[in-house]
C-alpha positions in Angstrom: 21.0 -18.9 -10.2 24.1 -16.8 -11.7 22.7 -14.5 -14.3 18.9 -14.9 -13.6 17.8 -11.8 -13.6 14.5 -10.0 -11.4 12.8 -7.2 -12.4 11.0 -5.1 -9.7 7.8 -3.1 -11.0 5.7 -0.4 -9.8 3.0 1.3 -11.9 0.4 3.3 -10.1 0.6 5.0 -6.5 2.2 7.3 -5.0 5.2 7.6 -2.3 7.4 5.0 -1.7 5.6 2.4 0.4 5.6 -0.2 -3.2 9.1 0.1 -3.7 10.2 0.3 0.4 7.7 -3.1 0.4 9.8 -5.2 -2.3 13.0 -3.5 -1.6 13.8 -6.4 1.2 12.9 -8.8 -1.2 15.2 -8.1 -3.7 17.8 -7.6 -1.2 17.1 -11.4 -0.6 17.1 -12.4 -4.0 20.2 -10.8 -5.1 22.4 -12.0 -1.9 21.1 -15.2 -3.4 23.0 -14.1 -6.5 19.8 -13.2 -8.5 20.5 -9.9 -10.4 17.9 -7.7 -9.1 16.3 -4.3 -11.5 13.4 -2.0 -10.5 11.5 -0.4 -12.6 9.2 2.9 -11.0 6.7 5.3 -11.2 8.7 7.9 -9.6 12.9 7.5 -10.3 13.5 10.8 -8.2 12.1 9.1 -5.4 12.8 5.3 -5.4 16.7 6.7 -6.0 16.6 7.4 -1.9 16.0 3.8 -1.2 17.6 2.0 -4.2 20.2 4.2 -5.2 22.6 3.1 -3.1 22.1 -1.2 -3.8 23.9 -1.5 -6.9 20.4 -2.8 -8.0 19.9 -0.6 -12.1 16.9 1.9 -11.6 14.4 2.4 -14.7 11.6 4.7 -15.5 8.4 2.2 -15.7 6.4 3.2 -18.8 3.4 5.1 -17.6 0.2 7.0 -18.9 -0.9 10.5 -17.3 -3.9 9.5 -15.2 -7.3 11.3 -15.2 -7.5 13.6 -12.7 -10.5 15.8 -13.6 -13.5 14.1 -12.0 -15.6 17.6 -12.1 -19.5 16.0 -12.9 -17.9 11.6 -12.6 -19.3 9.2 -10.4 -16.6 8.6 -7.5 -14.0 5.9 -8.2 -16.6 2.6 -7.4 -14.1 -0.5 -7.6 -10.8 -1.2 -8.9 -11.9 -1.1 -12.5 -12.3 3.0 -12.4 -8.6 3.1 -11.1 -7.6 1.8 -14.7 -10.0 3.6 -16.9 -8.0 6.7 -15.0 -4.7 5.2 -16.9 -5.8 4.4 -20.0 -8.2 0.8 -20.0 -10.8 2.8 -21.0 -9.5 3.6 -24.8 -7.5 1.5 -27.2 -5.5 4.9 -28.2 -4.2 4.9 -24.4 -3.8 1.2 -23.2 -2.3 -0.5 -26.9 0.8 2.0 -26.9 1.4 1.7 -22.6 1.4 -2.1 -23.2 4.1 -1.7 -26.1 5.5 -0.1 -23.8 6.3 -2.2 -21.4 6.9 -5.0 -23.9 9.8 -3.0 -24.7 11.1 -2.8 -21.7 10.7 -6.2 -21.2 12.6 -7.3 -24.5 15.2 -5.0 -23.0 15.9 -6.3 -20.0 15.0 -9.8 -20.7 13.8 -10.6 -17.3 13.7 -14.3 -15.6 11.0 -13.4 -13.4 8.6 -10.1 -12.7 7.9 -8.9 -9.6 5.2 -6.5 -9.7 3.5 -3.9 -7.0 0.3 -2.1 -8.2 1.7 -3.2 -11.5 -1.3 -4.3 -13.4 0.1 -2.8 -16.7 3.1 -4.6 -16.0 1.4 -7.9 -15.4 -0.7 -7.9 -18.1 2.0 -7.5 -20.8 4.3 -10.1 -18.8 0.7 -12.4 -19.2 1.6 -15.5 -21.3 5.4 -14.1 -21.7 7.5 -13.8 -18.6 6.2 -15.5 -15.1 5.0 -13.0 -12.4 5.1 -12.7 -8.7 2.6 -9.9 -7.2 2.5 -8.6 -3.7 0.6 -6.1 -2.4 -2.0 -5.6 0.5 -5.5 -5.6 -0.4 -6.7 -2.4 -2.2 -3.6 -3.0 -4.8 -4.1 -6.7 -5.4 -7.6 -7.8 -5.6 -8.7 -11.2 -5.7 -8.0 -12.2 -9.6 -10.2 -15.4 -9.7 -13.3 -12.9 -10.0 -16.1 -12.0 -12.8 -15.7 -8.3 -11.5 -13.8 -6.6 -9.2 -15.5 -6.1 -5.4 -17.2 -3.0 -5.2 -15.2 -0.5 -3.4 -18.7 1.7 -2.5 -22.5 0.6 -2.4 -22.9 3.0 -5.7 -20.8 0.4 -7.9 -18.4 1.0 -10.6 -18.7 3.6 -12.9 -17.9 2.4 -15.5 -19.0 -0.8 -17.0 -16.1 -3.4 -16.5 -17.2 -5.3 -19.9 -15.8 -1.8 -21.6 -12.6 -1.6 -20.0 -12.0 -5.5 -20.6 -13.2 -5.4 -24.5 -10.2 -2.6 -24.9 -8.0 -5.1 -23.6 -9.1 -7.8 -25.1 -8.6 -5.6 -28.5 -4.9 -4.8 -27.2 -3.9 -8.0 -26.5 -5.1 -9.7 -29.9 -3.2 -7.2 -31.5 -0.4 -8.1 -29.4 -0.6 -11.5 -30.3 -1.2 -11.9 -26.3 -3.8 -14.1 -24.3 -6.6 -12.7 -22.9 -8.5 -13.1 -19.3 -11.8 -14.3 -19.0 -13.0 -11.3 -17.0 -11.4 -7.9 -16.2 -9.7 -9.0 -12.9 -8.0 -11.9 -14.5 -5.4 -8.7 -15.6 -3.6 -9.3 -12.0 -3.5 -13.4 -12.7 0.4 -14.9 -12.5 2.5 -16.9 -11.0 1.6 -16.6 -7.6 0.6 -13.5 -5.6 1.0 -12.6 -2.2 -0.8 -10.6 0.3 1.6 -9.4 2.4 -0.4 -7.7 5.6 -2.4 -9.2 8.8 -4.8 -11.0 7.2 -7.3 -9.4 9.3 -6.4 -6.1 7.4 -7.0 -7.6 4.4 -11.0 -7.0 3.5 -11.2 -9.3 0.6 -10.0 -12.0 3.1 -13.2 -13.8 2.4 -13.2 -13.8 -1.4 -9.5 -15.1 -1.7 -8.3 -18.4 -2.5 -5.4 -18.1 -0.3 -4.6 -16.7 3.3 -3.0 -13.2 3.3 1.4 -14.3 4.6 1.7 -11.6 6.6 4.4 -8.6 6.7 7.6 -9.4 4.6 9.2 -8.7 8.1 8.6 -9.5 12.1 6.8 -6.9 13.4 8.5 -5.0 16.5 7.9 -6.8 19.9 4.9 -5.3 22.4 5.9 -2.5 24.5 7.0 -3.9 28.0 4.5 -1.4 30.0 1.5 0.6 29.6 3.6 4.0 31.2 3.3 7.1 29.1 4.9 10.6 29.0 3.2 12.3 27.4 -0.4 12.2 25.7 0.0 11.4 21.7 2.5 11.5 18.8 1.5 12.7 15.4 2.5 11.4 11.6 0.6 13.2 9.7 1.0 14.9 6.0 0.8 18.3 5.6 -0.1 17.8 2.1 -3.1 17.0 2.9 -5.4 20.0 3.7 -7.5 19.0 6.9 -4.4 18.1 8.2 -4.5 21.8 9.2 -8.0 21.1 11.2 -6.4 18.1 13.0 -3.3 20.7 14.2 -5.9 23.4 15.3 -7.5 20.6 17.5 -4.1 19.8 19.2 -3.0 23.0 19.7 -6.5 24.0 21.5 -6.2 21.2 24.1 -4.5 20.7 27.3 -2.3 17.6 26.2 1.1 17.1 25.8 2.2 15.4 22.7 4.4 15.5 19.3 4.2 15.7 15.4 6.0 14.8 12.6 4.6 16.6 9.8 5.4 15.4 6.3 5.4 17.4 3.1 5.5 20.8 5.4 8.5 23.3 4.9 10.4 25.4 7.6 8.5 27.9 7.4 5.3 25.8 8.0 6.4 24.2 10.9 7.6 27.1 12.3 3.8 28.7 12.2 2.5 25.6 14.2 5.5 26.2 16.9 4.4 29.3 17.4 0.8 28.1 18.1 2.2 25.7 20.6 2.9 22.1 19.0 5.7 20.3 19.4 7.4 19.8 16.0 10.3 17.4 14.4 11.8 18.1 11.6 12.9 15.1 10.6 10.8 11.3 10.9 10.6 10.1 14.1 11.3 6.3 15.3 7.9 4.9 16.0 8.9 2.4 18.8 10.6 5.2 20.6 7.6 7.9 20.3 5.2 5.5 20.9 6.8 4.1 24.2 6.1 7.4 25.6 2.9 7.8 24.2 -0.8 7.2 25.2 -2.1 7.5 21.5 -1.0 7.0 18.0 -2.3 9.5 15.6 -1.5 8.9 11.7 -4.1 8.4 8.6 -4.3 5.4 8.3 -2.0 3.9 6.0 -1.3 -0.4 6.8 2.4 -0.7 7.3 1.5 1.9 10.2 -1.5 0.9 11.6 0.1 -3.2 11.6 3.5 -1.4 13.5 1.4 0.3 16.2 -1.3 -3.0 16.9 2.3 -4.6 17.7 3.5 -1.9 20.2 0.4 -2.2 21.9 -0.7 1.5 21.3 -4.4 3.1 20.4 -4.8 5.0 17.1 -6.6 7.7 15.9 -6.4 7.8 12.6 -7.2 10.2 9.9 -7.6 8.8 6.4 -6.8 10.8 3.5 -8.6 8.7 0.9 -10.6 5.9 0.5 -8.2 3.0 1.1 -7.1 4.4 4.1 -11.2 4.9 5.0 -11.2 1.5 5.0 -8.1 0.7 6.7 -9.9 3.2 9.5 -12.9 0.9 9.8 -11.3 -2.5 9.8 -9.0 -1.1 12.9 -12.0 0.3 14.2 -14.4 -3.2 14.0 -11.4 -4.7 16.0 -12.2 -2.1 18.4 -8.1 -0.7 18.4 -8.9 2.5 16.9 -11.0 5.5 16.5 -11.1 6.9 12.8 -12.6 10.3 11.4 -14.6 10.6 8.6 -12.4 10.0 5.4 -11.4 13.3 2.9 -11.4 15.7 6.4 -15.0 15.5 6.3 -14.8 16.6 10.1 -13.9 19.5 12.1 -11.4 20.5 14.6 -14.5 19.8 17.4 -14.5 16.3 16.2 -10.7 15.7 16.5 -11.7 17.3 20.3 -13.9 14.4 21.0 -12.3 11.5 19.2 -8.7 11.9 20.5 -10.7 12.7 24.4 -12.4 9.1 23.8 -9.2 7.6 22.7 -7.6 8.4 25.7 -9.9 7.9 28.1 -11.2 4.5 26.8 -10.5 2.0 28.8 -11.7 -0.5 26.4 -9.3 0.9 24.0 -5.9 0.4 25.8 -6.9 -2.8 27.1 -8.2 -4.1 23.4 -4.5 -2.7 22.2 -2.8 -4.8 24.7 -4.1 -7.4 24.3 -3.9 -7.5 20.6 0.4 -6.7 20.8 0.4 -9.8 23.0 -1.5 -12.0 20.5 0.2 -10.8 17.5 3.8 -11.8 19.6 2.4 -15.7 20.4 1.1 -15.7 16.3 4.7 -14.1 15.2 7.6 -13.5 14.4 6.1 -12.7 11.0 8.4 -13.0 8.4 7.0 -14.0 4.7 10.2 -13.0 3.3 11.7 -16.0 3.5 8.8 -17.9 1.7 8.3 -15.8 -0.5 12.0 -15.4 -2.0 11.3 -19.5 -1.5 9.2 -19.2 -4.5 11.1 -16.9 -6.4 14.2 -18.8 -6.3 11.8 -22.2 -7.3 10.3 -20.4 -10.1 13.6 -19.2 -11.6 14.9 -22.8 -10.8 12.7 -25.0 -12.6 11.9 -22.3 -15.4 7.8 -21.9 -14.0 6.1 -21.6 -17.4 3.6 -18.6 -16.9 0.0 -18.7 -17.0 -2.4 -19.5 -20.1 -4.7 -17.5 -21.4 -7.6 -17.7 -19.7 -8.4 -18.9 -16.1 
């Protein structure tokens, strides 16, 4: 194992829930005497977490996505995510894939684990064996002729486009090429690592989801509560604003944590009568002494607080968090609002009044703690570092060309 060396990857996204998720895993790997390298969207960032590992920190080589959508379809399945970043033009994809071929010859990696990577694993395709976690909007099923549909309207653009650019790309790479577009995210192995009843391709995988990387706290011991609600919430995100209003109007007693919102800003909403940190908050301890859990939406979250025992009311920003919203909300543990702030502060009114009041709701969340406790500890870390030390172990020849 001395020498073998692991290179982390994470391509698209944005804060640091991709590099905080394989950050335990290389931990793992490298007290195993693997020599562990990330490579990242965002070095200012990932530096918080992995600056202080001894683990090297790269730039990963990335395009400038699309962000003017004025008179475009919305983003329809996984597909439009990568015509964003270049699949849709030879001129953007062909030099991105050199690229990371360059950073690859570099480094001269034994193995590739990848998060939202799918640059990453297609230029490691045929060259360097992969591993690829993620939860289900960042790693869909790869044994498909198209990519699930993401909304009833469909892609927007026609996946034979985007996978005729990179089937031109990798022939002039002298690479093998998938079958169909979602064959771009075929390695190794991959590994879904969330509930699997979070994950919403559950029925179109090949393979169970493992779980969280890590046990998940235990249940709360009792159903007492302080105070009404705790808050995490982004103030980057504009309705966020709508959601405070609500709170402040009511006659409940609760906290926030508000992300991305300077002095200044939190000062305002003290002044209108909220309770604000300044600095995160431990969600064990706030939600002990809360009746409600309100954050938008985001899985490591929403998997901590259905083992706590707590309702949520959550607030997506976007539509992977939408989604998130409605799979907690068909296992009747949470009431979501429409996604993109499409509501207003009356709605937050009534939803956070029903999410209190239910019955149904606490009970449901309970119960839920108590089953996830018998099912647990979760802990895929261990199996999965399994097959990374295998793979570098018997030198795991990567996949072939075409599936």
């Amino acid at each position: 194992m001395a020498g073998r060396r692991i290179l982390f990857v994470w391509e698209l996204g944005d804060g640091l829930g991709h590099v905080s998720r394989m950050l335990p895993l290389a931990r793992q790997l490298q007290g195993a005497g693997a020599t562990c390298l990330f490579a990242v969207r965002n070095v200012e960032n990932s530096h918080k977490i992995v600056g202080d590992t001894g683990m090297a920190l790269l730039q990963a080589p990335i395009t400038q996505p699309v962000t003017d959508y004025s008179g475009r379809a919305a983003i329809g399945a996984y597909g439009d995510i990568l015509e964003t970043v270049g699949y849709g033009r030879l001129d953007r994809l062909h030099p991105l894939l050199g690229a990371w071929d360059g950073l690859y010859q570099t480094v001269e990696p034994d193995l590739i684990v990848a998060d939202y990577a799918p640059t990453a694993l297609l230029a490691a395709r045929g060259r360097v064996p992969a591993l690829a976690i993620g939860d289900w909007f960042t790693l869909p099923p790869s044994t498909l002729d198209v990519f699930p549909h993401l909304r009833d309207s469909g892609p927007r653009i026609p996946e034979r486009d985007l996978l005729a650019v990179v089937r031109d790309s990798q022939q002039r790479r002298n690479a093998p090429s998938p079958a169909a577009l979602p064959g771009i995210l075929d390695c190794a192995a991959s590994a879904i690592i969330t509930l699997p009843e979070l994950d919403c391709y559950a029925h179109l995988r090949q393979h169970r989801a493992v779980g969280p990387l890590l046990p998940l706290p235990a249940p709360l011991a009792s159903r007492r509560r302080d105070v009404d609600y705790f808050a995490y919430l982004s103030l980057g995100f504009r309705p966020t604003g709508k959601v405070l209003e609500a709170l402040a109007s009511m006659p409940v007693q609760g906290s926030v944590y508000l992300r991305d919102a300077s002095t200044r800003q939190r000062d305002e909403w003290r002044d209108k009568g909220l309770t604000i940190h300044d600095s995160p908050q431990d969600m064990r301890e706030m939600a002990t002494n809360s009746a409600v859990i309100i954050h938008h939406g985001g899985l490591g979250t929403i998997e901590t607080v259905f083992a706590l025992g707590r309702p949520q009311m959550l607030v997506p920003r976007h539509l992977e968090q939408g989604v998130n919203a409605q799979m907690a909300g068909r296992l009747r543990l949470a009431v979501g609002m429409q996604t993109g702030g499409k509501f207003e502060p009356q709605h937050i009114v009534q939803a956070l009044r029903h999410a209190l009041d239910s019955t149904e709701l606490h009970d449901n969340a309970a119960r839920k703690a108590a089953e996830l406790a018998e099912r647990g500890p979760f802990n895929a870390l261990e199996s999965v570092a399994d097959f990374c030390l295998t793979t570098l172990d018997k030198g795991k020849n990567p996949k072939g060309a075409t599936r």
